[in-house]
Structures are given as C-alpha cells and as structure tokens.
N, C-alpha and C positions, 0 to 999 in steps of 0.2 A: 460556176459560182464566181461571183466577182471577187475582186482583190478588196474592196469595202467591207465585204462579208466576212469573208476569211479572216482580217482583221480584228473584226468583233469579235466574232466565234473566238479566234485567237486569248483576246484580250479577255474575255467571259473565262475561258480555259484557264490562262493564268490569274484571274481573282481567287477561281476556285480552290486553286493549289496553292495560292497562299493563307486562306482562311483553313486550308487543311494542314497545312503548316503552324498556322498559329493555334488548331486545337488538338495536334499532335505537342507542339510543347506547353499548355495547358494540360495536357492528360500526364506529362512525364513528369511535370510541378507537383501535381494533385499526387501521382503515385510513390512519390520520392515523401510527399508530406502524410499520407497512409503505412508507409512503410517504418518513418520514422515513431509515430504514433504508436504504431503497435511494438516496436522497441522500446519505447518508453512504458508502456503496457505492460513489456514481460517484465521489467527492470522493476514495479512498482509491483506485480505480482510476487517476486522473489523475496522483494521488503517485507512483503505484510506476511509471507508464510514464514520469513525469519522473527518478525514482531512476534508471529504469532507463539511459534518454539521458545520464543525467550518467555511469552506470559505462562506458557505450561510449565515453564521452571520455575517460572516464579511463584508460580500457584503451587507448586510441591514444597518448596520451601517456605513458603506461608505456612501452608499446614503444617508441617513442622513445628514450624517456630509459635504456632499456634498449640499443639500440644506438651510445647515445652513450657511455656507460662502458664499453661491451667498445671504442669505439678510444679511448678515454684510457686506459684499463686497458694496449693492447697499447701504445700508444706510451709508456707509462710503463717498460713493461716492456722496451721497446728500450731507451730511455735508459738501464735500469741497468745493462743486459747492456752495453752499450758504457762506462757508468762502470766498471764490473767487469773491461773488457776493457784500458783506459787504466789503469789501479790497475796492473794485471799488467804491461801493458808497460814502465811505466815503475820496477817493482819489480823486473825482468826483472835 
C-alpha cells in the first residue's frame, strides 16, 4: 500500500471515531435528560397520590359535615314549626 492510501484510510478511520465520539456524547445528553424526566415523573406521581389522600379526607369530612347540617337544618326547622305553632295559639 502506498503511504497516500494509508493516509486516507487513516484519516477515514479518524472521522469515523470522531462521529462516534460525538454520538456517544449525544446518547449520554439524551440519557442524562430520560433519567431526569422520569424523576420528575416519580416526584409528580408521589404528588398526585398525596392530592389524592388529602381529597379521600376530604370527602370523609364533607360527609360529615354534611350530615351535621341536615340535623341542625331539621332541628331548626322543628323549632319554627313549633315558634309558628305558639304565634297561632296564642293569636287563637
């Protein structure tokens, strides 16, 4: 082989390992910004399964406080009937 060839060959050789170089640190970019994505991922999973525990408590205490005002609601509503019923009697 000539020393012309060799040279090429050479210089072929080295483009090669530099395009392999540069899609090796393209592939370590990509994997470093996949890795970070999916820790942002668990971090936004943990949220919503905490959102979520806080609405199941808050739906317990809704209901609650939901059948606390239907008996103040009904016992209010005795009281007037009975105010409503005293008024009459004694306007009788």
């Amino acid at each position: 082989m000539s020393e012309q060839s060799q040279e090429a060959r050479l210089q072929r050789i080295e483009n090669k390992l530099d395009k392999l170089s540069e899609a090796f640190t393209i592939l370590a970019r990509v994997e470093e910004k996949i890795m970070s994505s999916n820790s942002r991922i668990d971090r936004l999973e943990f949220r919503a399964d905490e959102a979520e525990r806080d609405m199941d408590k808050i739906k317990s205490i809704v209901g609650y406080n939901q059948q606390t005002v239907k008996v103040v609601e009904r016992f209010a509503w005795i009281l007037v009937s009975a105010l409503v019923g005293v008024v009459m009697y004694y306007f009788k």
